[in-house]
C-alpha positions in Angstrom: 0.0 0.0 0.0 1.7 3.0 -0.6 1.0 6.2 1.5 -0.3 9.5 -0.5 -0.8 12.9 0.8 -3.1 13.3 4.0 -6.2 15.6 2.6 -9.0 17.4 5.0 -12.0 15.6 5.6 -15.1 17.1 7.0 -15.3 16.3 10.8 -18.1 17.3 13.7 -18.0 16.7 17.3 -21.1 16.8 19.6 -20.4 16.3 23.1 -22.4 14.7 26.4 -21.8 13.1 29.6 -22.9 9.7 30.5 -23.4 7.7 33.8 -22.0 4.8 32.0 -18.5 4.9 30.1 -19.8 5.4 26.7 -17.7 2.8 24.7 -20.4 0.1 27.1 -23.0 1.7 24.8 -24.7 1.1 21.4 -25.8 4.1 20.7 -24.9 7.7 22.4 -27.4 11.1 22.9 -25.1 13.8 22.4 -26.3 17.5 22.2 -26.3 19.4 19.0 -25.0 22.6 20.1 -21.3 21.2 19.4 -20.7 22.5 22.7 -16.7 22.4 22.7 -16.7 21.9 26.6 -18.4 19.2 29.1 -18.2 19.5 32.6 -19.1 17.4 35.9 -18.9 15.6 39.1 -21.3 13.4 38.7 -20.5 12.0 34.5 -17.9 10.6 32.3 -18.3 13.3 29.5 -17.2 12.3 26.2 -17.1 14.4 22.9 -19.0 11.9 20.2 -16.5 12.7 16.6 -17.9 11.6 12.9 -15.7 12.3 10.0 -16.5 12.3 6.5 -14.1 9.7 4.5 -13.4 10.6 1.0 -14.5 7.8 -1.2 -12.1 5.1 -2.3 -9.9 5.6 1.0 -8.2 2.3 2.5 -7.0 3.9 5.9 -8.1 6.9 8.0 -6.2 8.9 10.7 -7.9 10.3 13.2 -6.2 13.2 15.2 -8.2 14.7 18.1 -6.3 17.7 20.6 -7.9 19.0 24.0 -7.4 19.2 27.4 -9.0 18.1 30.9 -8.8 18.1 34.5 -5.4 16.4 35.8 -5.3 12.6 36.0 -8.0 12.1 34.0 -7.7 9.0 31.6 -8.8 10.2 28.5 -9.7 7.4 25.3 -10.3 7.4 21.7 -12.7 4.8 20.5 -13.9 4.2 16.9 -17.2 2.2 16.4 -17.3 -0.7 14.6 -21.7 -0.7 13.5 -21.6 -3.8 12.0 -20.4 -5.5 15.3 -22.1 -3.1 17.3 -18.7 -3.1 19.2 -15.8 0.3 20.1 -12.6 -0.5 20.2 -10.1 1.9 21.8 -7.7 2.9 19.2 -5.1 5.5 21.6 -5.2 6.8 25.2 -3.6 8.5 27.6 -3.8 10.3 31.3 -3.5 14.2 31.4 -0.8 15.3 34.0 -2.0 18.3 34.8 -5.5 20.7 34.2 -6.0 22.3 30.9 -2.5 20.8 29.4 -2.6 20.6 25.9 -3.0 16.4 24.9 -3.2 14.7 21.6 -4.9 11.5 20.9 -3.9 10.0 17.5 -4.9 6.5 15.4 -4.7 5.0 11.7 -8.3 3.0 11.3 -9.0 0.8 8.5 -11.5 3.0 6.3 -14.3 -0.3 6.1 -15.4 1.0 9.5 -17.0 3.9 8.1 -20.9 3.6 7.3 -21.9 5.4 4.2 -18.9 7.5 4.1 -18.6 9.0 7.6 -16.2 7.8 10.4 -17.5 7.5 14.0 -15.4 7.9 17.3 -15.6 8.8 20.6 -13.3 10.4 23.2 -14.1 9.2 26.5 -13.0 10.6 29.8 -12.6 7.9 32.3 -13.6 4.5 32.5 -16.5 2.4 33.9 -19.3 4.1 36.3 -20.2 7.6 37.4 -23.6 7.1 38.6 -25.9 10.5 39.2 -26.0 12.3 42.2 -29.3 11.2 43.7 -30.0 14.0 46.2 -28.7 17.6 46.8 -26.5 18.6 49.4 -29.0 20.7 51.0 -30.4 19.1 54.3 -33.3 16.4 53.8 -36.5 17.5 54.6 -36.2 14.5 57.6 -33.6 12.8 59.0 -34.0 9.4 59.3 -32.8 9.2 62.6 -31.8 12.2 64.9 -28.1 11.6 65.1 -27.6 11.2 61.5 -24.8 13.2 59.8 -27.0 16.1 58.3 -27.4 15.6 54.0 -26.0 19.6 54.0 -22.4 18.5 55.9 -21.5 16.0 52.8 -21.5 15.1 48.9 -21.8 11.5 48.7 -21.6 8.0 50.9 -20.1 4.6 50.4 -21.4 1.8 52.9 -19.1 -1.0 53.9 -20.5 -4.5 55.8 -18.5 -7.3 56.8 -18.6 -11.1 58.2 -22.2 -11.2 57.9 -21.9 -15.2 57.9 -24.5 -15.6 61.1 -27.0 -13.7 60.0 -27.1 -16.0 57.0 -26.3 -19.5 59.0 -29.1 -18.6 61.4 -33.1 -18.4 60.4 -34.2 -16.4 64.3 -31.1 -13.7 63.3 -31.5 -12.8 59.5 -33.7 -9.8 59.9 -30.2 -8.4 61.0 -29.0 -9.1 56.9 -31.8 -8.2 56.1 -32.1 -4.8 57.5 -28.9 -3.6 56.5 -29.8 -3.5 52.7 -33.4 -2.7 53.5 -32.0 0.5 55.2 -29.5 1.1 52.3 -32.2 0.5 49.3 -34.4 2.7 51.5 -32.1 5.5 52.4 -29.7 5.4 49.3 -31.2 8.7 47.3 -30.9 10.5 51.0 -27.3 8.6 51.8 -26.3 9.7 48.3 -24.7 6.5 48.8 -23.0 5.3 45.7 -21.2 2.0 46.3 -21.1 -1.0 48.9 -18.1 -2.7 50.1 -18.6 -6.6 51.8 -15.0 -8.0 52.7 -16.3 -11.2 53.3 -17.7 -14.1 55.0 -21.4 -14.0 53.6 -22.1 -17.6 55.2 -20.7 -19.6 58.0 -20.3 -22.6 56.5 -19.9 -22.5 52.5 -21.1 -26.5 52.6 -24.4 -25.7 53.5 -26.6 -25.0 50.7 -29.5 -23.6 53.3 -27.1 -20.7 54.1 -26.5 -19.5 50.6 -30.2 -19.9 49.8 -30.6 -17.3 52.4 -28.4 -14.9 51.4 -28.9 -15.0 47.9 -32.2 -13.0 47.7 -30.7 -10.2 50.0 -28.4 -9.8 47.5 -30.9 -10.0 44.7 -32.6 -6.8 45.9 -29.5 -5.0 45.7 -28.9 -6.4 42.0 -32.3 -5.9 41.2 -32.4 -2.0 42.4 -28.5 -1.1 40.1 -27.1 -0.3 43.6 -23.3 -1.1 42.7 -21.7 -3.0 45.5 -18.8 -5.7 45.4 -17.8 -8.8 47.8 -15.3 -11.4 48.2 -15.2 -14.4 49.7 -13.6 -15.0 53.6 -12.3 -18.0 55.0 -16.4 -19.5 55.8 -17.2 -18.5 52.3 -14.8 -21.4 51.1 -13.5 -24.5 52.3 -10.7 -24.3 54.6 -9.7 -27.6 54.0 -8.7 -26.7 50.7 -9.7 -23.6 50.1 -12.1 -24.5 47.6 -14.1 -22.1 46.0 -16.8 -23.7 44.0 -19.7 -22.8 46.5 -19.0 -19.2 46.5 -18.4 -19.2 42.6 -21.6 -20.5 42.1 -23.3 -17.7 43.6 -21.2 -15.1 43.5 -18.9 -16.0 40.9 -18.3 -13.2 37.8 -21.3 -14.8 36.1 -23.2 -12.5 38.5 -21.6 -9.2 37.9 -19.9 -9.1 34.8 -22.1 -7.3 33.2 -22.8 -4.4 35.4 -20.6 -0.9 34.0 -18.9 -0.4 37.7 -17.0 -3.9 36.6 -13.9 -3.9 35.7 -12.2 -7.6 35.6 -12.0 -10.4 37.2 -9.3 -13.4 38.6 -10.6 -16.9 38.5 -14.5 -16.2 38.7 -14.3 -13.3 41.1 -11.5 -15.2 43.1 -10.3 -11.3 43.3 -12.2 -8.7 41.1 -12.0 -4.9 40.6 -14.6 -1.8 40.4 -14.2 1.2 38.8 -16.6 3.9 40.2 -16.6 7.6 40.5 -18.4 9.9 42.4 -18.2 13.6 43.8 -15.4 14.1 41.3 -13.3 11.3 42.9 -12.1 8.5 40.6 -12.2 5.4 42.4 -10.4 1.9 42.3 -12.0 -1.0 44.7 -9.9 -4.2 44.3 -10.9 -7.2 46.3 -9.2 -10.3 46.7 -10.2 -13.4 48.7 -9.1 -15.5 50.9 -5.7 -17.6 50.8 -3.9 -15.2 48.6 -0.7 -16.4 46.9 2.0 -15.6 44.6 -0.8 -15.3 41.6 -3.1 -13.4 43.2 -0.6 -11.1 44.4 0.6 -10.5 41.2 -2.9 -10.2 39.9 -3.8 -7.1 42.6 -0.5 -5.6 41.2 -1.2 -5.7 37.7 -4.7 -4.2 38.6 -3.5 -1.2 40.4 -0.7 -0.5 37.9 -3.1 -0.5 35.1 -5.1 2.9 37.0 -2.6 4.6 38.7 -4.5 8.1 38.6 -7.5 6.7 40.9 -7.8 6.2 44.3 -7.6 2.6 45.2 -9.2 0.5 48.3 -7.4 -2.8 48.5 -9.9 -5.0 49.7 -9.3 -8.2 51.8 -10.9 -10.7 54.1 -7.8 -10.7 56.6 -5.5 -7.7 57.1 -5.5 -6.1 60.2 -5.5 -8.1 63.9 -7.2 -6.6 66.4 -4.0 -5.1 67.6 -3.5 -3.1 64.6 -0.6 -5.7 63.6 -0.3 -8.0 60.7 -0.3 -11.3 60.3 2.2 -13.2 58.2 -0.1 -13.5 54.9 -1.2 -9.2 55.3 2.3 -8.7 56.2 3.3 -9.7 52.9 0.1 -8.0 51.3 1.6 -5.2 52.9 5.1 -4.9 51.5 4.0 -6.0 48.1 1.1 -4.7 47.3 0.3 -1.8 50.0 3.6 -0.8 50.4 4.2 -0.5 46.5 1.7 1.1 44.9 1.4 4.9 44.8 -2.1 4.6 44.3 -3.3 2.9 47.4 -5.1 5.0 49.8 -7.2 2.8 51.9 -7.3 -1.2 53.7 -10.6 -2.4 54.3 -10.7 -6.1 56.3 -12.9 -8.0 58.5 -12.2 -11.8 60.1 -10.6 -10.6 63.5 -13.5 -9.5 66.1 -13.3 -5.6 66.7 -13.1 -2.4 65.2 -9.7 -0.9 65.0 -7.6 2.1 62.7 -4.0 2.2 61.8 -1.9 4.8 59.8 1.3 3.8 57.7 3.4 6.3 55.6 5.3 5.3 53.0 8.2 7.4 50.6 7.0 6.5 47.3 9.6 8.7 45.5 12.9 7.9 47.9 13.6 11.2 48.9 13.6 10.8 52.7 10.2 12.4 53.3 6.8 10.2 53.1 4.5 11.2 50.1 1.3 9.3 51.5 -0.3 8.0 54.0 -2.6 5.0 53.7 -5.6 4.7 56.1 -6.8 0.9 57.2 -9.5 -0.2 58.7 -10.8 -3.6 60.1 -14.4 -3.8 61.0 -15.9 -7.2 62.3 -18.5 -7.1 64.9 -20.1 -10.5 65.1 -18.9 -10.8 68.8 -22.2 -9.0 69.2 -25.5 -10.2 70.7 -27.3 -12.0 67.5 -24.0 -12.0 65.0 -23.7 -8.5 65.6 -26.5 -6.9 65.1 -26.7 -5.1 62.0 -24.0 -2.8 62.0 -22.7 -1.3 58.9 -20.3 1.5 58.5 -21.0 5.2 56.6 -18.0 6.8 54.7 -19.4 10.7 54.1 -17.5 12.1 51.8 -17.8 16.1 52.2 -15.5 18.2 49.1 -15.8 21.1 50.7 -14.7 20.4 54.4 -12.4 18.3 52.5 -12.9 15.2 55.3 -14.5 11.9 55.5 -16.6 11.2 58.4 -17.1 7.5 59.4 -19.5 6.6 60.9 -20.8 3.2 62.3 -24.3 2.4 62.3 -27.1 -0.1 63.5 -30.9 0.2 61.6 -31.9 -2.6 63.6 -31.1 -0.9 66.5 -31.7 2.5 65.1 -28.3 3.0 67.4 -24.6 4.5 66.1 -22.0 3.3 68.1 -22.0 -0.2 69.8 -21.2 -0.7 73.0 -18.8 -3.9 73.3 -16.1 -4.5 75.8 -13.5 -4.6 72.6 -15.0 -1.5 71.1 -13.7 2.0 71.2 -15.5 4.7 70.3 -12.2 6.6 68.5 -12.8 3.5 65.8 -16.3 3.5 65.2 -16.6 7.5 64.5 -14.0 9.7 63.2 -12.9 12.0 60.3 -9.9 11.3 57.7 -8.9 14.3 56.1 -8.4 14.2 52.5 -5.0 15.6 52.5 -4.0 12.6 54.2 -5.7 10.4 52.2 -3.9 12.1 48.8 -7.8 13.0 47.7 -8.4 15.8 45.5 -12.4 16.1 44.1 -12.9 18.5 41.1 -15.7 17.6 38.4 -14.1 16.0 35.0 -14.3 18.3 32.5 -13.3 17.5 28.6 -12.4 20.1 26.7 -12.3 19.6 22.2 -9.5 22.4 21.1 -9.0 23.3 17.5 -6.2 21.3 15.9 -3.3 23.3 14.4 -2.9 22.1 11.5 -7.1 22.7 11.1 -6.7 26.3 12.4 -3.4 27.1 9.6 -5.7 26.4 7.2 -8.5 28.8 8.3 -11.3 26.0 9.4 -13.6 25.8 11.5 -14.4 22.1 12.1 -13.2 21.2 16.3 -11.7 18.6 18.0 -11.3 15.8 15.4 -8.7 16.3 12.2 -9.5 13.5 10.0 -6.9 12.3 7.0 -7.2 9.7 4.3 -4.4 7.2 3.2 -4.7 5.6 -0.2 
């Protein structure tokens, strides 16, 4: 094939934002008003390109130039019609706001449809879901010491070692009324994701157990609330740390599909989520129990591949209730903790308590720590009745720039349990976002004139379309 001169072709951009990353959809609603900038905390904007191919054209090059806020992943995807199916053709992550960035493919010309080219440019990846209330206060609190709506943005919940609840017939209301509250409360909560690190049964060889929990889980499916779980040392078999009973009902079959999902290790053995919300970008990675040198190296990989987003590593055991580490965490620790940038937060059950630890690491070897990762363990099945449905509340507020935690019984319609293990400093307090390395500002996706385009005296915006024949 031999390469002749690169001529204009006509090119239009429209752009939109989108709950969903748009490359997950067939078709895209994208405003008219070729609006050249898209803008907020609560969508993945993307600018939707077509591009006229001059007839008789084997290969086109796309070129698209812009800018967004820093860190933000930005994509070009062309769409194939006939398979229904966009494939990313170039990315790359912004290092800073408004920095000039160019994204750049040759596409075989057969993907056009009756001579026009279509593409996308897609800031960020996987789910971005509405905000489902303002900040302003609700009109009624559901209970009188809630955190008032007005004092933050957004929530993410977080249960754990709910395997009684589940085992036991007289005690699952307690399940049961930790999702009820959730599903009831979510558009107040402005909650927007829920965390289980494990043990949803007791005893993964009895089939009554999963039968139970199943349908709790259902409602969540059923109502889009995104949410992700891994499997503890009860959810498998210890013996041999089989995990056919858990795959079966929890396995990726279940939740491959939804847009928050980003991968999985051997049928949601370990799996990753990719949410955003408030202007935070968001990595959850789980990983269950019995980690070894693959699954380690899996976790790695993960957090490698997002570096710009802020990551919860995920487990079943971490932290003991003496804020040390076990052998198996230890090594989590140093090789997966310790080593990525992008790790801000610990979240464990197994071990009976509620505890908070702080460790600092010097990601860039100049003597002074760069961040500071927060970890939590939260197990409270010593309890009465498996431990009576307490959950735990992350507030996220942007503009006191803190997270409150918070820990919470709907059962009881109590914060705070009182337990001979429990102290109150680790069942309510505030992270600040400077020491968690969080910085909220709405993704905003911005199509600039190419230069070669504006040399020439056109008008056409962010996408400079060639032809090679």
């Amino acid at each position: 094939m031999t390469t002749g001169s690169v001529a204009d072709a006509a090119a239009t951009d429209r752009s939109g934002g989108t709950a969903a990353d748009a490359t997950t959809l067939r078709a895209l609603a994208a405003s008219d008003d070729a609006a050249v900038t898209t803008e907020g905390a609560d969508a993945l904007p993307y600018v939707l390109l077509e591009a006229d191919v001059p007839e008789g054209s084997a290969q086109v090059r796309l070129v698209w130039t812009g800018s967004a806020d820093a860190d933000a992943r930005l994509t070009l995807s062309v769409l194939d019609e006939d398979a229904e199916t966009w494939t990313a053709v170039d990315t790359v992550t912004t290092a800073s706001a408004d920095d000039t960035v160019t994204l750049e493919a040759v596409v075989d010309a057969s993907l056009a449809r009756d001579g026009t080219l279509t593409a996308v440019v897609q800031h960020g990846i996987g789910w971005a879901g509405p905000d489902l209330s303002p900040r302003e206060d609700v009109a009624e609190q559901h209970h009188a010491d809630d955190t008032p709506r007005s004092e933050y943005d957004f929530t993410l919940a977080w249960e754990s070692d709910t395997q009684y609840y589940n085992a036991q017939a007289d005690i699952y209301d307690r399940q049961t009324s930790i999702h009820d509250y959730l599903l009831a409360q979510r558009d107040d909560l402005n909650l927007q994701y829920l965390v289980h690190t494990g043990d949803v049964v007791d005893w993964s060889g009895q089939q009554e157990q999963w039968l139970r929990a199943d349908p709790t889980y259902g409602d969540l499916d059923d109502a889009g609330l995104p949410y992700g779980l891994l499997a503890g040392n009860h959810d498998v078999n210890q013996t041999t740390n089989d995990y056919t009973q858990f795959s079966q009902w929890f396995g990726a079959e279940r939740y491959e599909d939804n847009p928050w999902w980003g991968g999985d290790h051997l049928d949601n053995r370990g799996h990753y989520d990719l949410v955003s919300a408030g202007g935070i970008d968001f990595l959850f990675v789980y990983m269950g129990w019995g980690a070894g040198d693959d699954q380690i190296a899996w976790m790695n990989d993960v957090l490698a591949a997002y570096p710009e987003r802020i990551a919860f590593v995920n487990l079943h055991e971490y932290m003991l209730t003496t804020g040390g580490l076990g052998p198996l965490p230890q090594r989590i620790h140093d090789e997966v903790v310790a080593t990525n940038p992008n790790v801000k937060f610990v979240l464990s059950g197994h071990y009976h308590d509620a505890y908070t630890r702080l460790d600092s690491f010097d990601d860039d070897g100049d003597g002074v720590d760069d961040r500071t990762v927060t970890s939590m363990l939260f197990d409270y099945q010593d309890l009465p009745n498996g431990g009576e449905g307490y959950l735990r509340l992350l507030h996220f507020d942007n503009d006191s720039q803190t997270i409150q935690v918070r820990t919470y019984s709907d059962y009881l319609g109590d914060y705070d349990a009182v337990h001979r293990v429990l102290d109150d400093e680790h069942q309510e307090f505030t992270i600040p976002y400077a020491r968690a390395g969080i910085r909220a500002e709405p993704h905003r996706l911005v199509s600039d004139e190419p230069a070669r385009r504006r040399a020439r005296g056109r008008e056409h915006r962010g996408l400079f379309a060639g032809a090679r024949g």
